[in-house]
TIVO-2410 file (N, C-alpha, C; in nm, 3 decimals):
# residues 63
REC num residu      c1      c2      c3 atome chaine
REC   1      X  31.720  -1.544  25.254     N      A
REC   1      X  31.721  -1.682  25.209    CA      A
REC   1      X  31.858  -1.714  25.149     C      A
REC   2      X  31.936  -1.807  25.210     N      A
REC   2      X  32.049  -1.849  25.171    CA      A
REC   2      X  32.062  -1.952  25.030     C      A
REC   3      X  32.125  -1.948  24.928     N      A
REC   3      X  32.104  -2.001  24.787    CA      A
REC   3      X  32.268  -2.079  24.779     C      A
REC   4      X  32.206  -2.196  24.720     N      A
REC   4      X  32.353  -2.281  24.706    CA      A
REC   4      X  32.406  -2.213  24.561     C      A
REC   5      X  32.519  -2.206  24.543     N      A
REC   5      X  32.550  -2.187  24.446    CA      A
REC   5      X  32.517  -2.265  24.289     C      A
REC   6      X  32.518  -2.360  24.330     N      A
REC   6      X  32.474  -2.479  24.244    CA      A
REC   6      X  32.355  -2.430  24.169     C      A
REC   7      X  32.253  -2.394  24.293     N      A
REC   7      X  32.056  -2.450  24.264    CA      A
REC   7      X  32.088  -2.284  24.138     C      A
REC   8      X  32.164  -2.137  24.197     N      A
REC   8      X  32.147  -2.044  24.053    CA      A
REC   8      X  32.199  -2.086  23.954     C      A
REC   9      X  32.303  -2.195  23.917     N      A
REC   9      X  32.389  -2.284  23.785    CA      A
REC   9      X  32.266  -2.351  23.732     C      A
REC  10      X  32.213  -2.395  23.796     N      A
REC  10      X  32.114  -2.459  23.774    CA      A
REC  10      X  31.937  -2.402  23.727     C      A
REC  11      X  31.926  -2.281  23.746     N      A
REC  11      X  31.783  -2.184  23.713    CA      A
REC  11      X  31.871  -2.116  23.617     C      A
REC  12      X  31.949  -2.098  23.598     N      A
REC  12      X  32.030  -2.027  23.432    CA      A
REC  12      X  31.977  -2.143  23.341     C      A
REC  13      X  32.038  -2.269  23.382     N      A
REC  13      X  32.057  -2.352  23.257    CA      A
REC  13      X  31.892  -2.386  23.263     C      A
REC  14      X  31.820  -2.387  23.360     N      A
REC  14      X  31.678  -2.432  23.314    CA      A
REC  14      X  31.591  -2.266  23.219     C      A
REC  15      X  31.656  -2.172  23.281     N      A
REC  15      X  31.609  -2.007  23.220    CA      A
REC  15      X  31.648  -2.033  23.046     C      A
REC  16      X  31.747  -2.103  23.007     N      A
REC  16      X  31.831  -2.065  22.877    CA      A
REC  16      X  31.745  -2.175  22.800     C      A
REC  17      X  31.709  -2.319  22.858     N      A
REC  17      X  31.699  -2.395  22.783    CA      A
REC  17      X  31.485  -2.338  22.787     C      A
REC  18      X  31.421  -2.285  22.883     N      A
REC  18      X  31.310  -2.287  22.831    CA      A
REC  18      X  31.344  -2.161  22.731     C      A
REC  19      X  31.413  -2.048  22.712     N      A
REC  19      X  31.406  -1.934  22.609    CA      A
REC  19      X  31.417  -1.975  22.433     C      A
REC  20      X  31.500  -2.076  22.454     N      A
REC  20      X  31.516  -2.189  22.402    CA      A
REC  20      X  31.428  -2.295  22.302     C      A
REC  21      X  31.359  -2.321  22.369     N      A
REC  21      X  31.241  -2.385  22.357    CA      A
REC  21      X  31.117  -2.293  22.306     C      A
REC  22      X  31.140  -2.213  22.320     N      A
REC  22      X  31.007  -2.108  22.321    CA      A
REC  22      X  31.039  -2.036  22.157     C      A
REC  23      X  31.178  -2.019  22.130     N      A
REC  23      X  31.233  -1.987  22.029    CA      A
REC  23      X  31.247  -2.099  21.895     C      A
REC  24      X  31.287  -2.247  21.956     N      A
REC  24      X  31.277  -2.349  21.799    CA      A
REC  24      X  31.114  -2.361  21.857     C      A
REC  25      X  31.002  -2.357  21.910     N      A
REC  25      X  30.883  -2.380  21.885    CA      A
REC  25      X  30.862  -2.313  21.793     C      A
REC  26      X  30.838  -2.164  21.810     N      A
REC  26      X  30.866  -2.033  21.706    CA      A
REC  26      X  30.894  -2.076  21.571     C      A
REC  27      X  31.024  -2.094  21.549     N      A
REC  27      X  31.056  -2.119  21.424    CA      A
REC  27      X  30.985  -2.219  21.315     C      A
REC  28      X  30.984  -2.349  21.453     N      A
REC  28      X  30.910  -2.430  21.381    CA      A
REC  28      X  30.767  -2.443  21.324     C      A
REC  29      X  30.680  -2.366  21.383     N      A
REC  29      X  30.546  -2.293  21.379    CA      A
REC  29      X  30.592  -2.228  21.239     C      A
REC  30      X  30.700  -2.144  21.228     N      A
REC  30      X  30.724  -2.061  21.074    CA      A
REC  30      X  30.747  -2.151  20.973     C      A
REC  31      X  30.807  -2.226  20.987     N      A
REC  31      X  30.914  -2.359  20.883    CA      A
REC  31      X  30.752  -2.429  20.879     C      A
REC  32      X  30.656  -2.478  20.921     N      A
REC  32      X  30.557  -2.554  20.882    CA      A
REC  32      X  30.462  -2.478  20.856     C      A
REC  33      X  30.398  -2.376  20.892     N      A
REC  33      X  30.283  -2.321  20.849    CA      A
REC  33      X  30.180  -2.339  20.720     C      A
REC  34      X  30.315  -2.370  20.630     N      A
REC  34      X  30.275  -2.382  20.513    CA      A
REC  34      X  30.225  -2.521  20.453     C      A
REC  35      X  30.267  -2.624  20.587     N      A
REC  35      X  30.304  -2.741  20.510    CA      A
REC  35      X  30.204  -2.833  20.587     C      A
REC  36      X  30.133  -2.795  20.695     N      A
REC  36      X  30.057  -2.899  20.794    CA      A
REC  36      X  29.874  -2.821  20.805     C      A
REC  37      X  29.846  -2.878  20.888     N      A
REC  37      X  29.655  -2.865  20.834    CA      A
REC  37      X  29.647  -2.724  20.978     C      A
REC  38      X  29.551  -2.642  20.960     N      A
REC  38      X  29.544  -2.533  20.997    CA      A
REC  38      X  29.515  -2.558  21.158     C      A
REC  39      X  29.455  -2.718  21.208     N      A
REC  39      X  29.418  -2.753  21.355    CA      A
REC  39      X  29.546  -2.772  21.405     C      A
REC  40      X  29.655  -2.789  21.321     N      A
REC  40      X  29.796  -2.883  21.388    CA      A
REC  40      X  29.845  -2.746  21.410     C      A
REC  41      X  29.891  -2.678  21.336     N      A
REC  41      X  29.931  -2.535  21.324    CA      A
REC  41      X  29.900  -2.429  21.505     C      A
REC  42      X  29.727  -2.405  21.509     N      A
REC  42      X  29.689  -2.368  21.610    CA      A
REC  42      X  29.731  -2.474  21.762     C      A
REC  43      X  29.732  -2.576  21.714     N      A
REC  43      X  29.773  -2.658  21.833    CA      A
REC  43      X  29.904  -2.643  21.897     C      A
REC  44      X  30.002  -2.631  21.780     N      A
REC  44      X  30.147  -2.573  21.835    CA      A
REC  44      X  30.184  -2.436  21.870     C      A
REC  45      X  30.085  -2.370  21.848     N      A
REC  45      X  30.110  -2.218  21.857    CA      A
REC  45      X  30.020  -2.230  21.996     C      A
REC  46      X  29.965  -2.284  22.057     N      A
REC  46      X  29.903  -2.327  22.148    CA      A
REC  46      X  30.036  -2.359  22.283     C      A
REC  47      X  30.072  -2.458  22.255     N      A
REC  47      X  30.193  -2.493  22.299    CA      A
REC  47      X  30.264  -2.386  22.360     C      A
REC  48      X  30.337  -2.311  22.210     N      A
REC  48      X  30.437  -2.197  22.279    CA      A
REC  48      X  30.351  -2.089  22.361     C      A
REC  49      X  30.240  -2.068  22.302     N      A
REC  49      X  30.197  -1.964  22.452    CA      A
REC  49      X  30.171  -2.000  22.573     C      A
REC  50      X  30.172  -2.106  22.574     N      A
REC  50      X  30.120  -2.124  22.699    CA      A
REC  50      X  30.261  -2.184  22.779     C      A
REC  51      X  30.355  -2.201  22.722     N      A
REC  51      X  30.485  -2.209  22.749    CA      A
REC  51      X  30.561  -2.094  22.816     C      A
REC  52      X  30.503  -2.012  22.693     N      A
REC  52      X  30.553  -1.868  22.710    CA      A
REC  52      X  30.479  -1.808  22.858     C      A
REC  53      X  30.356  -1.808  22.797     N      A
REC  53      X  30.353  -1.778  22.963    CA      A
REC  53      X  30.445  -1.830  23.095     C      A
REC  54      X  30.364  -1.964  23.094     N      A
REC  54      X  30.462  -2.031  23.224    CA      A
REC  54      X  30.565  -2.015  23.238     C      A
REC  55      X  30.693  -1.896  23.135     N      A
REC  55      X  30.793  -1.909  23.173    CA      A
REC  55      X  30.812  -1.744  23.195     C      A
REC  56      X  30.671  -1.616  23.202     N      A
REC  56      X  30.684  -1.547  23.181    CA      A
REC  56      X  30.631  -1.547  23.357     C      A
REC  57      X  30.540  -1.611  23.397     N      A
REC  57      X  30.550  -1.648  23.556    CA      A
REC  57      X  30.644  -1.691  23.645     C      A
REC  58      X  30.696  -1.794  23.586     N      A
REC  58      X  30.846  -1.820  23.663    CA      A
REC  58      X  30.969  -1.703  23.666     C      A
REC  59      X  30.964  -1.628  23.540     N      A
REC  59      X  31.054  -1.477  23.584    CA      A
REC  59      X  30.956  -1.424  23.671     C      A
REC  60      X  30.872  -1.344  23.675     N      A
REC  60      X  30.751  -1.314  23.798    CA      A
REC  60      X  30.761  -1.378  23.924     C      A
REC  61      X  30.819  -1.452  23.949     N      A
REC  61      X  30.821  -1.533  24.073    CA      A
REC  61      X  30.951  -1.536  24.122     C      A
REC  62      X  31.050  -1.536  24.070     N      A
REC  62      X  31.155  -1.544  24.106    CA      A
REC  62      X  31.223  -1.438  24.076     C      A
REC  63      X  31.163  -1.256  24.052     N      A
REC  63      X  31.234  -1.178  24.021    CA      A
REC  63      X  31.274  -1.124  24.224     C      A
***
């Protein structure tokens, strides 16, 4: 399968920005824990896993 150079410039910067994402979710889940109601909390930690996954499939797929 022939690959433009471009479309791998392009699965870096989408690879960096979901690691990214998966990392200030993280934080932010830490920085509030303390400060929001225990359903909001599970809801965002919700979020990053299931983020996490989907981005733990897309390496799986494209290794």
């Amino acid at each position: 399968m022939i690959q433009h150079p471009a479309l791998k410039e392009t699965v870096a910067h989408l690879e960096e920005a979901v690691e990214k994402t998966i990392l200030d979710l993280t934080e932010l889940i830490d920085v509030m824990k303390d400060q929001v109601f225990v359903n909001k909390l599970d809801e965002l930690s919700s979020i990053v896993t299931a983020t996490s996954e989907l981005y733990k499939a897309y390496k799986t797929y494209n290794q």
